[in-house]
C-alpha positions as semicolon CSV with decimal commas, in nm:
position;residue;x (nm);y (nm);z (nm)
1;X;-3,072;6,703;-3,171
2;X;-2,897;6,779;-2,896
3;X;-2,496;6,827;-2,860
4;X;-2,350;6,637;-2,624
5;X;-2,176;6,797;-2,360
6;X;-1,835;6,711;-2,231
7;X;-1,963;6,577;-1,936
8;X;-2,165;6,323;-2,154
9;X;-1,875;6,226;-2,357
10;X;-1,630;6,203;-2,108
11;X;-1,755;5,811;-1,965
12;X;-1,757;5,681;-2,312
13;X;-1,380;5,774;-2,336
14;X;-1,335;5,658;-2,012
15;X;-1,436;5,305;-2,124
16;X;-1,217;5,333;-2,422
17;X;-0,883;5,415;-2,258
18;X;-0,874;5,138;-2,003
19;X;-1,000;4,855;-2,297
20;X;-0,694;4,992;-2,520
21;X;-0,433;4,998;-2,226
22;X;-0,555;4,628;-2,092
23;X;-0,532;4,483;-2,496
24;X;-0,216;4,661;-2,529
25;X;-0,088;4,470;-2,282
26;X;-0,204;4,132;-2,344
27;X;0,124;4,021;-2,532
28;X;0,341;4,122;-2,189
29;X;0,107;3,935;-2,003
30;X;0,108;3,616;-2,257
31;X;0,494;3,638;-2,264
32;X;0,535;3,648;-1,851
33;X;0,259;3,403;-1,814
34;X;0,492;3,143;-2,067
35;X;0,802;3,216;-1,838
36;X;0,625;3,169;-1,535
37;X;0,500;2,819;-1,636
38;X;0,816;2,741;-1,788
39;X;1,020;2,837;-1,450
40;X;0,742;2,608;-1,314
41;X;0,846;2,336;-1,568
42;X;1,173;2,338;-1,478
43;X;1,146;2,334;-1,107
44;X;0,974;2,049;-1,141
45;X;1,219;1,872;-1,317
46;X;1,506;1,980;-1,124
47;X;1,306;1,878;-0,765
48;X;1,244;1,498;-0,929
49;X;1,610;1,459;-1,063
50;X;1,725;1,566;-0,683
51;X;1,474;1,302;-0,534
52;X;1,606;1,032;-0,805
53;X;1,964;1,168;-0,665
54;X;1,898;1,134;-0,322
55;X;1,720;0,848;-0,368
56;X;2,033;0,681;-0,531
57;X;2,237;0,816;-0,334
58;X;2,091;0,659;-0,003
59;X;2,106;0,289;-0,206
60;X;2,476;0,325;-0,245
61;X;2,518;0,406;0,110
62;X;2,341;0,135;0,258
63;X;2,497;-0,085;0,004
64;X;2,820;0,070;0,126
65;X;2,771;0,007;0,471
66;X;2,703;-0,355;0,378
67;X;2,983;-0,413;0,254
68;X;3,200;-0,266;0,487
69;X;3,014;-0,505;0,748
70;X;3,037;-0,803;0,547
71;X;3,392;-0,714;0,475
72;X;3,483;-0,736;0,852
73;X;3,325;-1,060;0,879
74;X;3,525;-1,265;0,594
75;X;3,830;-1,318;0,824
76;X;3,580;-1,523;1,039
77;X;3,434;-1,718;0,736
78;X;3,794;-1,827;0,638
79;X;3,897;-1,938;1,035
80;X;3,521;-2,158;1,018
81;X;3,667;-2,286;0,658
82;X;4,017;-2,354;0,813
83;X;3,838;-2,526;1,123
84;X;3,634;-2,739;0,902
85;X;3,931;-2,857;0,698
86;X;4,134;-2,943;1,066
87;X;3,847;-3,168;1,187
88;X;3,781;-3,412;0,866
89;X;3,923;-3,694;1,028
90;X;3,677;-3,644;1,280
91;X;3,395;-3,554;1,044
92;X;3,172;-3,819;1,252
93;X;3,201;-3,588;1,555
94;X;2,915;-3,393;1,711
95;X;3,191;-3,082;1,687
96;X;3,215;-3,132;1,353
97;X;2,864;-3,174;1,267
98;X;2,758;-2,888;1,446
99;X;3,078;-2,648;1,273
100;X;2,976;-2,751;0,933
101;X;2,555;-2,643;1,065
102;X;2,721;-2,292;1,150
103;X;2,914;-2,223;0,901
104;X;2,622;-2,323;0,630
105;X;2,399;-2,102;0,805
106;X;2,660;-1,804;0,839
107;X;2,704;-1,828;0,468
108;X;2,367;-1,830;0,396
109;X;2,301;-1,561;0,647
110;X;2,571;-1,350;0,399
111;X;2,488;-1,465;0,077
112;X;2,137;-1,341;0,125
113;X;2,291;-0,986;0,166
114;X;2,426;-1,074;-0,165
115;X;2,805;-1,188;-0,109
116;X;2,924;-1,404;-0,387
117;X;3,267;-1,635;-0,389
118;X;3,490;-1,545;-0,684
119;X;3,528;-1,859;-0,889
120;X;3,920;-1,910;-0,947
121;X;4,021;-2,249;-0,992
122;X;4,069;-2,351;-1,352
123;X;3,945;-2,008;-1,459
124;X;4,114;-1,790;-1,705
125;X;4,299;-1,534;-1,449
126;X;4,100;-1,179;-1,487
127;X;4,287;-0,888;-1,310
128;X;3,961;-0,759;-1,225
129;X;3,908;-1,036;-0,983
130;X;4,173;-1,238;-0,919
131;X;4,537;-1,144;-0,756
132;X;4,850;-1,345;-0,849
133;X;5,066;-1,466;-0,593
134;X;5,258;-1,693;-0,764
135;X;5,328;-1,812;-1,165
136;X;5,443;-2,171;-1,223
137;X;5,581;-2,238;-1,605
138;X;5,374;-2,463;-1,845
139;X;5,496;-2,606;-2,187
140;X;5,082;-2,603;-2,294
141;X;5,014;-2,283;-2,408
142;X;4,645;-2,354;-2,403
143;X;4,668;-2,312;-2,026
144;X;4,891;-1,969;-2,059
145;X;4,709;-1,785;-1,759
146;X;4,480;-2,039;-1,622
147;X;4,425;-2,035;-1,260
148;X;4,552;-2,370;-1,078
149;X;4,574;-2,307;-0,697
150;X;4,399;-2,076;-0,456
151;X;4,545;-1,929;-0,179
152;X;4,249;-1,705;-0,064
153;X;3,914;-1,706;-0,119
154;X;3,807;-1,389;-0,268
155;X;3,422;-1,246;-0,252
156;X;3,202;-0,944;-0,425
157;X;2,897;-0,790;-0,242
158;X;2,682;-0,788;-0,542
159;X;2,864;-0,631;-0,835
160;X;3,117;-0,508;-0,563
161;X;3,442;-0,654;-0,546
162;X;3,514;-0,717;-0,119
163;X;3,853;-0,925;-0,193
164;X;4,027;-1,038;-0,457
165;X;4,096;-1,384;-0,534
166;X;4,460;-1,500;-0,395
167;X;4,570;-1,734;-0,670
168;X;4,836;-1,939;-0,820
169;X;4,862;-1,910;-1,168
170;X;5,029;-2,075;-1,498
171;X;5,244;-1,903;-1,741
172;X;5,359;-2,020;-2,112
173;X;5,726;-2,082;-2,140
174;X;5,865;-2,119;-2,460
175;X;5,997;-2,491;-2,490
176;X;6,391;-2,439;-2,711
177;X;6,293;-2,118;-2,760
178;X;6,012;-2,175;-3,027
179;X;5,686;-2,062;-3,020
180;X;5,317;-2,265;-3,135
C-alpha cells in the first residue's frame, strides 16, 4: 500500500474544516434567525395598532367636525321652534304650513347625522345632561329633583353632549322642620 502524501490528504481536511466551522455555527444562526422573525413579529403588530390608531383617530375627527357644525346650527333650530310657537293662531296659514314642512325636514336632515333632544321634562335632573336654572320648593319629597320646566332645549351628537338641557327644577323642603 501506498502512503498517502500530503498533497492527497490535504482535500479531505479541507472538507472537514469548513463542515465543522458551518455546524459550529448553526446555534448563532438559529438564535439570529428567532430575533429576526420576532423583530418581524413585532413590527407587524406595532404597524396594525398604528392603522387601528389612525383609523380611530380620523372617526373622532369627522365626528368632531360634526358636531361643531351641528352645534352652529341649533340657534337656528330654536328661532324655527320659537317661530312655530308665534304663528299657532294662524296654524291654518300657508306660512305656517310650510314653517312646520321646514323645520320637520331640518330636523330630520340633523337627526340623521345623529343629533338627539335631551329628554327633561318630568325626568329625574342628571348633572350630566341637564343644567339648573332655577329650583322651586316642593312639600313631596318623591319629586325632590324632578325636572318641571324647560327653558332650553338641550341636544347630544350621538353619545356627545352639544348643549345641556336649560331646566327648572324641584327641590324638597322640609315642611315644620320634619323630615319623611
Amino acid at each position: 500500500m501506498e502512503k498517502l502524501t500530503e498533497k492527497q490528504k490535504s482535500p479531505a481536511t479541507e472538507q472537514e474544516k469548513p463542515v465543522t466551522s458551518i455546524s459550529k455555527n448553526i446555534p448563532q444562526v438559529e438564535k439570529q434567525l428567532a430575533d429576526y422573525k420576532d423583530s418581524l413579529q413585532r413590527l407587524q403588530a406595532e404597524f396594525e395598532n398604528y392603522k387601528k390608531r389612525v383609523e380611530k383617530e380620523n372617526i373622532q375627527f369627522k365626528q368632531y367636525a360634526a358636531a361643531e357644525v351641528i352645534k352652529n346650527f341649533l340657534p337656528i333650530l330654536d328661532s324655527f321652534e320659537l317661530a312655530l310657537k308665534s304663528i299657532t293662531a294662524a296654524a291654518e296659514s300657508k306660512i305656517a304650513k310650510g314653517l312646520e314642512l321646514i323645520y320637520g325636514q331640518f330636523y330630520s336632515a340633523l337627526e340623521s347625522q345623529g343629533l338627539r333632544q335631551i329628554k327633561a321634562l318630568g325626568e329625574k335632573f342628571d348633572p350630566y345632561r341637564h343644567e339648573v336654572l332655577m329650583q322651586e320648593e316642593t312639600p313631596d319629597s318623591n319629586r325632590d329633583g324632578v325636572v318641571v320646566e324647560e327653558f332650553q332645549k338641550g341636544y347630544a351628537l350621538n353619545d356627545v353632549i352639544l348643549r345641556y338641557s336649560k331646566v327648572k327644577v324641584l327641590k324638597f323642603a322640609k315642611a315644620n322642620g320634619a323630615e319623611k
